[in-house]
N, C-alpha and C positions, 0 to 999 in steps of 0.2 A: 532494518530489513526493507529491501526495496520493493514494491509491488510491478511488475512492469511485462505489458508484453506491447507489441505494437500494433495487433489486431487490436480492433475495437469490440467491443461487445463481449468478449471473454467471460466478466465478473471480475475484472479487477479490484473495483471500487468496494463491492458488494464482497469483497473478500478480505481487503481491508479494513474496512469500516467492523467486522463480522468477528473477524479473527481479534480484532482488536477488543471489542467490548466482551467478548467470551473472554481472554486473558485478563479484561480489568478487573472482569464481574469475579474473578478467583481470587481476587485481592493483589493483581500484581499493577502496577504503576506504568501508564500505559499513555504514549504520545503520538498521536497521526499528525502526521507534515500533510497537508493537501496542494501537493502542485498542478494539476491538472485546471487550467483554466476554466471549466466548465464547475466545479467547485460542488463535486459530487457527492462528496466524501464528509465536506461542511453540512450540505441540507440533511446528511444521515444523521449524522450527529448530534443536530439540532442545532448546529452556531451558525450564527450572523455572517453573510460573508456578503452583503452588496456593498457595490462601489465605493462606497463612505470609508468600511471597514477598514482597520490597519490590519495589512495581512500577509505571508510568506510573499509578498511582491516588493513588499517596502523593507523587507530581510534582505531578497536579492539584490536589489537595485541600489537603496539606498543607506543599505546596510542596518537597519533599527535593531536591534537587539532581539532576540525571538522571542526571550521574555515577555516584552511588550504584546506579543499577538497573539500570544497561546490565553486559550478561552476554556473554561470547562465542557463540560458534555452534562447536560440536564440530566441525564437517564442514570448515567454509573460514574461514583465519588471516583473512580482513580484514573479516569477517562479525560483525558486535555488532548486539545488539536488548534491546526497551526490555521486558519482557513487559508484557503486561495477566492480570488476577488477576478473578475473580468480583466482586470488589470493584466492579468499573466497573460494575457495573451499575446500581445505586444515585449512582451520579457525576452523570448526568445531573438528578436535583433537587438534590443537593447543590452543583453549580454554581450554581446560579440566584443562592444568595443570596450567594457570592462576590464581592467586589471584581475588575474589570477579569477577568469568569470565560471572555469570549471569548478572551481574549491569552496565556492562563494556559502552553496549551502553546509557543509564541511564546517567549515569554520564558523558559522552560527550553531550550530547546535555542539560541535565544542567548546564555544563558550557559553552557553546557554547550559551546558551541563557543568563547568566550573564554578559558576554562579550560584547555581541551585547547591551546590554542594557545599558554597561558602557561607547561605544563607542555613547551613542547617538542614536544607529538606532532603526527602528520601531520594534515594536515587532511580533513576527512569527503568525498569526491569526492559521495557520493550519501547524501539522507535519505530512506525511501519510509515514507506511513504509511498504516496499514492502518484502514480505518476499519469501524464496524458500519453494517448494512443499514437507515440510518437518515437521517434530517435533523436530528437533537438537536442540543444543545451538544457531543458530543465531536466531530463530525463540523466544527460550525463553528469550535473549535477546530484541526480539521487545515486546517482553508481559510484561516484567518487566518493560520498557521505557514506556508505551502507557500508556493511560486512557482508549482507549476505544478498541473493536476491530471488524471493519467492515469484515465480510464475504460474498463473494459472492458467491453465487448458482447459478448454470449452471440448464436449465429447461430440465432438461432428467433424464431417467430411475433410476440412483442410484444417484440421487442429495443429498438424504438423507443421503445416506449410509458412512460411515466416521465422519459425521459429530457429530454425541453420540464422538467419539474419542476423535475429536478437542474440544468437549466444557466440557471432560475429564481431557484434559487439561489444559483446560484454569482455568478450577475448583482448578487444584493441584497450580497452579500459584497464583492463588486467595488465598487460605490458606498460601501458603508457602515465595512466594517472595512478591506482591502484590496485597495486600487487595483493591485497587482501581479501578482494572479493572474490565470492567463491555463490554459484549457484546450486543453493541447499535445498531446494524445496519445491515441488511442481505441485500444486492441487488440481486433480481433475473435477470440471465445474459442467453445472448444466446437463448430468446425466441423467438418459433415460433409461429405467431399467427394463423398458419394453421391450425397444427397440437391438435388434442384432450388432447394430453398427457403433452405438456407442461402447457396447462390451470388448468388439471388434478396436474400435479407436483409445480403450482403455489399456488394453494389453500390449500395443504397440507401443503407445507410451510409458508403461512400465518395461518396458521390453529394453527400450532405447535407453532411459534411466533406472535402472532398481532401486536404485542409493537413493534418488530423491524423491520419487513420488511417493506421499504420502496413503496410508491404508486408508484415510476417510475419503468419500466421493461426495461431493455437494449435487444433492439432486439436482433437476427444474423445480421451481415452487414458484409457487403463486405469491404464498408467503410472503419469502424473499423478495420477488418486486412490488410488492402493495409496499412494504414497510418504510422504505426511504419520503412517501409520499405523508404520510405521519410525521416526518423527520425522524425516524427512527430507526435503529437496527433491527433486527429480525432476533435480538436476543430478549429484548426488551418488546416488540409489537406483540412475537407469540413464542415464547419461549420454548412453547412444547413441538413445537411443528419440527419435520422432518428435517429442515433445511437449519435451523437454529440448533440442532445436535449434531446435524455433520457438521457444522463449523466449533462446535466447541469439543467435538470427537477431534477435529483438525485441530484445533488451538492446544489440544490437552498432548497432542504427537509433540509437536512444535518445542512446545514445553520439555517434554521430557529428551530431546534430544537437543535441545539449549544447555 
């Protein structure tokens, strides 16, 4: 599942990271890809991702095997992720002049899941990839890898706006590289249940999709942004807190329409 909008500040990262450890923490086998240069996804988690690191860049680029980069998650046994390093940032032209440089992530974690399977171990339940605030190639990368692609919407003013783009895209991708993706899934993120405008911005997006917005709405929390600074999720920082139920009310959706 791809994580992806092009607005920044959404709650991508914080959705991914969220959705992911709420699925592990139920015992399902759980892999975050981090390709967003900024390597947001890694400090939540708790893995190592400075420049030294071998990380989804040296998958890209130089093809290493995914095996090699995937790290545990200190906090939850079935919780592995791929990190991304500064490195990536520079990925995006050094794709271009690669061979088949759309497929690139595609074919690592297809072999990456043939391996695991040769070697005996369980099989992955869930992949989520986190992507950067972008349309580049690492982004069409996670479109070509994914089946499905979870977006989250922030409950304010231009939540809409962008979004005809992104699913402009995801159209060209659908024709051109991958006939199978399909967007399943909208979370509305950052609501306030104060305010008129978010209930207002809620309805219209279930208006426009019924099929894929999800029932749970991830508040604003405090929570939720202290916890990454722990290197933690918000499943694990404060379990109890508002924001750590709407994401495992949303992972428990997810789930049962998987």
């Amino acid at each position: 599942m791809t994580v992806s909008n092009q607005k920044g500040g959404v709650g991508k990262t914080t959705t991914t990271v969220n959705l992911a450890a709420a699925l592990a923490s139920a015992g399902l086998n759980v892999l975050v890809i981090d390709i967003d240069p900024q390597g947001n996804a890694s400090t939540a988690l708790g893995i190592e991702h400075h420049a030294e690191v071998e990380s989804i860049y040296d998958v890209l680029i130089d093809d290493l095997p995914l095996g090699n980069v995937v790290a545990q998650c200190p906090d939850i046994s079935n919780l592995i992720c791929a990190p991304a390093t500064i490195h990536l940032a520079g990925a995006e032209i050094e794709l271009v002049s690669l061979v088949a440089r759309e497929q690139r992530l595609r074919r690592a974690i297809d072999t990456y899941a043939a391996e695991r399977e040769r070697r005996g171990e369980e099989r992955l339940d869930y992949i989520f990839i986190d992507c950067p605030p972008s349309l580049g190639l690492l982004t069409v990368n996670a479109f070509v890898a994914a089946k499905e692609v979870l977006i989250p919407i922030q409950c304010e003013y231009y939540a809409l706006e962008g979004l005809s783009q992104l699913l402009k895209n995801i159209e060209m991708i659908q024709k051109h590289l991958n006939a199978d993706l399909v967007v399943s899934t909208i979370l509305l993120t950052m609501y306030d249940g104060r305010t008129n405008l978010a209930a207002q911005v809620a309805a219209e997006v279930r208006e426009h999709f019924p099929e894929q917005v999800l029932g749970a709405v991830v508040p604003r929390s405090v929570r939720i942004s202290e916890a990454p600074s722990y290197q933690q999720t918000v499943m694990t920082y404060d379990p109890s807190s508002s924001g750590a139920l709407s994401y495992l009310e949303a992972a428990a959706e997810i789930a049962q329409r998987g």
